[in-house]
N, C-alpha and C positions, 0 to 999 in steps of 0.2 A: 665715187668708187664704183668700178664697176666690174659686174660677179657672172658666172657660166650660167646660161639659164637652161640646164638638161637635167633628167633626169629620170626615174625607173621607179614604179610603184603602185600601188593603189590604196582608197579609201574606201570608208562603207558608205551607203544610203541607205535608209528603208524608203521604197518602196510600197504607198500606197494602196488597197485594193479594194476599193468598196466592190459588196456583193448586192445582185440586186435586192431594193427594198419596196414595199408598197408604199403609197403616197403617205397612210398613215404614221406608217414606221418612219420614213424619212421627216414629215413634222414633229416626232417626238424627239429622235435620236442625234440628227443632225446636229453640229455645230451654229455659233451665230458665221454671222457672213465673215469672209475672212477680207476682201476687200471689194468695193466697187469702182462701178464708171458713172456718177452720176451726170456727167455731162450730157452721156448717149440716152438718159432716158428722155427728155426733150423732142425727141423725132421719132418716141416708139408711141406709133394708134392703133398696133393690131390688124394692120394691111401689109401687107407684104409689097413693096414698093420698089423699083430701080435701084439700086444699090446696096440692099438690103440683105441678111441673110436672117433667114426664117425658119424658125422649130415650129414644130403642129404636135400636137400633142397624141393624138394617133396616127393609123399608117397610110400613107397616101395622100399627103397634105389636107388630111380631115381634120376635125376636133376643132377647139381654140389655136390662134396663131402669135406665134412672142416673133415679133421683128430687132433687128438688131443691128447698126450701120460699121460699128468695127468689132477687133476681137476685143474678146472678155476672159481676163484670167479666171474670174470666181462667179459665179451666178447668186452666192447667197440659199440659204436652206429655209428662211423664214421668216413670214413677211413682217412687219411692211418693209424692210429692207432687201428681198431678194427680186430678182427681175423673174415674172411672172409672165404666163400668157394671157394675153390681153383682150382679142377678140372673143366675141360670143361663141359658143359652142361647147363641147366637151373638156373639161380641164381648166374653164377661164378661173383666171382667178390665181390659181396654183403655182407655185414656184416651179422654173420649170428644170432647174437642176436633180438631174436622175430620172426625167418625168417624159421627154421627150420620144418619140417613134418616128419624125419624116421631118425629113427640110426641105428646103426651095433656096439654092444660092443665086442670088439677080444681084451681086456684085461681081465686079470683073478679074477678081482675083480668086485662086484656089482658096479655097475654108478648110482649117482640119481642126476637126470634132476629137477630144479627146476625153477618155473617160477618168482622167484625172485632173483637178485644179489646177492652173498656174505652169496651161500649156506642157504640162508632163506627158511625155509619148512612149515611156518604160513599159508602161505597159499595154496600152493601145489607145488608138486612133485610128480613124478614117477620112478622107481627104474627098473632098465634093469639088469639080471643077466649075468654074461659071456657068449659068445656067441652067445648072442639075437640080432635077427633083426626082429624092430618094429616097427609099426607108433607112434609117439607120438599120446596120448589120447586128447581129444576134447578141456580138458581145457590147456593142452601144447602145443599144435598144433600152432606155429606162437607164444609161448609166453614163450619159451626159452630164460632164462635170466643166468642162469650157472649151471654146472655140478661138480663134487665130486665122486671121488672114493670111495667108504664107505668098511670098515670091514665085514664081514658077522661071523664074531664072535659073541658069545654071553657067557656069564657067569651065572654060578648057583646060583640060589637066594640062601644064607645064610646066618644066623650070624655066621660068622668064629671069632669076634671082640673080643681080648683076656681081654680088659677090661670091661667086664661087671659087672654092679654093685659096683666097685670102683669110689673113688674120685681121687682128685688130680689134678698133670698134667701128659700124658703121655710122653716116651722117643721123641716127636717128640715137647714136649712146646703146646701142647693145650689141654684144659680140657677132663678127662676121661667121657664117657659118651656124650659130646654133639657130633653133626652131622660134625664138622672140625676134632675129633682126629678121628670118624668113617670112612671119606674118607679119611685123610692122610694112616689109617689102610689099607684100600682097595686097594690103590692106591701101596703102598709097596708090598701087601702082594698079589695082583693078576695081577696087571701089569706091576710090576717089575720096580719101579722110586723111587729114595731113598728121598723119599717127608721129608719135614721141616717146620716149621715154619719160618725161614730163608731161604728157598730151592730160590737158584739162585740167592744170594747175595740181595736178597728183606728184609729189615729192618724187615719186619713181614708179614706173610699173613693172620693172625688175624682172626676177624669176617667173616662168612661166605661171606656177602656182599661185603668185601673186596678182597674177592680172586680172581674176575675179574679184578682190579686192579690193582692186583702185579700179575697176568698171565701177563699183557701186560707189565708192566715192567720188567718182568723176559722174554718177547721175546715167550712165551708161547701160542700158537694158541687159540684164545677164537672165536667160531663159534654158530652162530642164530639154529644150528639144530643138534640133537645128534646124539653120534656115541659110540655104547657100548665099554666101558671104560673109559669113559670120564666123568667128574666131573659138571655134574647139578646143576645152580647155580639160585635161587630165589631172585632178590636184594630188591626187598620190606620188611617190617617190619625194627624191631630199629636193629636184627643183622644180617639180611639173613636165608637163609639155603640152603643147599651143602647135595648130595646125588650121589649115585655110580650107572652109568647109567649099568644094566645090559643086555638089550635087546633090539633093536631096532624094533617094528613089525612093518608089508608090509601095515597097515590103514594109520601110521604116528604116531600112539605113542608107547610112550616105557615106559621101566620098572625100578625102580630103588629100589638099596635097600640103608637104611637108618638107622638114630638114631637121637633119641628126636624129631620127627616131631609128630606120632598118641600116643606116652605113651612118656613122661618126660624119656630120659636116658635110653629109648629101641629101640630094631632092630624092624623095619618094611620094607617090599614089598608091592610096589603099582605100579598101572598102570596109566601113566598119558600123558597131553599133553603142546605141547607145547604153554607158553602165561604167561599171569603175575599175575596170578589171584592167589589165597593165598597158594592155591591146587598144581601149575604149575610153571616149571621152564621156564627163559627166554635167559638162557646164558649159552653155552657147554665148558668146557676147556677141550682141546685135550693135555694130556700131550706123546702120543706116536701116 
């Protein structure tokens, strides 16, 4: 059976906001770790190496040095399960979540610093290109919560979408014309993932609202901040709506192109941000 996937709405989130704390307060106060990477500690010596991205615990790549070779949603608040800085100097030892002042990015990919866990960018972040060494900005300073590798791809806004103007259902089982066969379209035809309605043994991924859903049942990365190519997801109203993130910009918001959100069963480009309001999306699926 198969159902309209559109719809009009929003939800709530809270929103996060640690204020800054001293190292003290942050070992009494903090939470235990909410998850790790323990595989990345294996290649961290406290050098800062080729492909690495690096916190220093003061400003100007001074102090102790915490290396790190991918992104990290949580850093941990206390040891011995938090990733720490490691080389000798000022801060070794110390967790470096909330602790950090300067990086050094020697990986080839843009890093954004977010001063909320679990890649959250509501409320800010800053984005270091390869081979930048810089202070974190005033509001990151001390309120490094995790970093992420990001794309620096971006994609051309078009309608490439070969069902325009028809009904039905399309080859992938969901209706032509609304915003799920428009990004299953995208998702095929510019990122190369052979998306379904069924895709990853998920019973259905149905209404827009649904597709975060069966991302995490289908094992599917769904993250709080986008990364162009990635499937924008609105859970508010009776059926959601899903748009094709095409561009990330350096303010924090980005671009997506779409169907049936501004005309009934048309392609639109718009700029927006992130949040849950009728306008904005609140949930990224990373299918690559």
């Amino acid at each position: 059976m198969f159902v309209s996937q559109k719809g009009r709405g929003m939800s709530r989130i809270v929103v996060r906001a640690l204020g800054a704390l001293g190292a003290a307060a942050l070992v009494a106060t903090l939470g235990a770790l909410v998850f790790t990477a323990p595989a990345q500690a294996v290649s961290r010596n406290g050098s800062c190496e080729t492909g690495e991205f690096c916190y220093y615990y003061n400003s100007a790549q001074a102090g102790s040095t915490s290396d790190h070779i991918g992104s990290l949603a949580d850093y941990g608040s206390a040891q011995p399960s938090c990733y720490e800085f490691k080389s000798a100097g000022s801060g070794q030892g110390l967790c470096i979540k909330n602790q950090a002042a300067s990086v050094w990015n020697r990986t080839s990919a843009t890093v954004r610093v977010y001063y909320n866990s679990n890649y959250d960018g509501s409320y800010a972040h800053q984005d270091f290109a390869p081979g930048v060494k810089s202070n974190l900005n005033s509001t990151l300073k001390n309120n490094n919560a995790s970093h992420q590798l990001i794309s620096t791809s971006t994609y051309p806004a078009r309608d490439d979408y070969p069902y325009r103007g028809q009904s039905g259902t399309d080859p992938w089982n969901f209706y032509k014309g609304q915003c799920t066969s428009f990004a299953a379209w995208a998702l095929r035809d510019r990122v190369g993932v052979a998306f379904h309605n069924q895709y990853k043994g998920q019973k259905r991924w149905g209404h827009a609202k649904e597709w975060v859903g069966a991302a995490q049942g289908a094992g599917v990365p769904v993250h709080s901040s986008p990364r162009a190519g990635d499937i924008a997801v609105r859970l508010g109203g009776t059926y959601g709506h899903v748009a094709f993130v095409t561009r990330v910009n350096s303010n924090g918001t980005f671009e997506v192109d779409e169907y049936n959100y501004l005309v009934a069963e048309r392609y639109s480009h718009r700029t927006v941000s992130v949040g849950t309001a009728n306008n904005q999306f609140s949930k990224f699926i990373r299918f690559k």
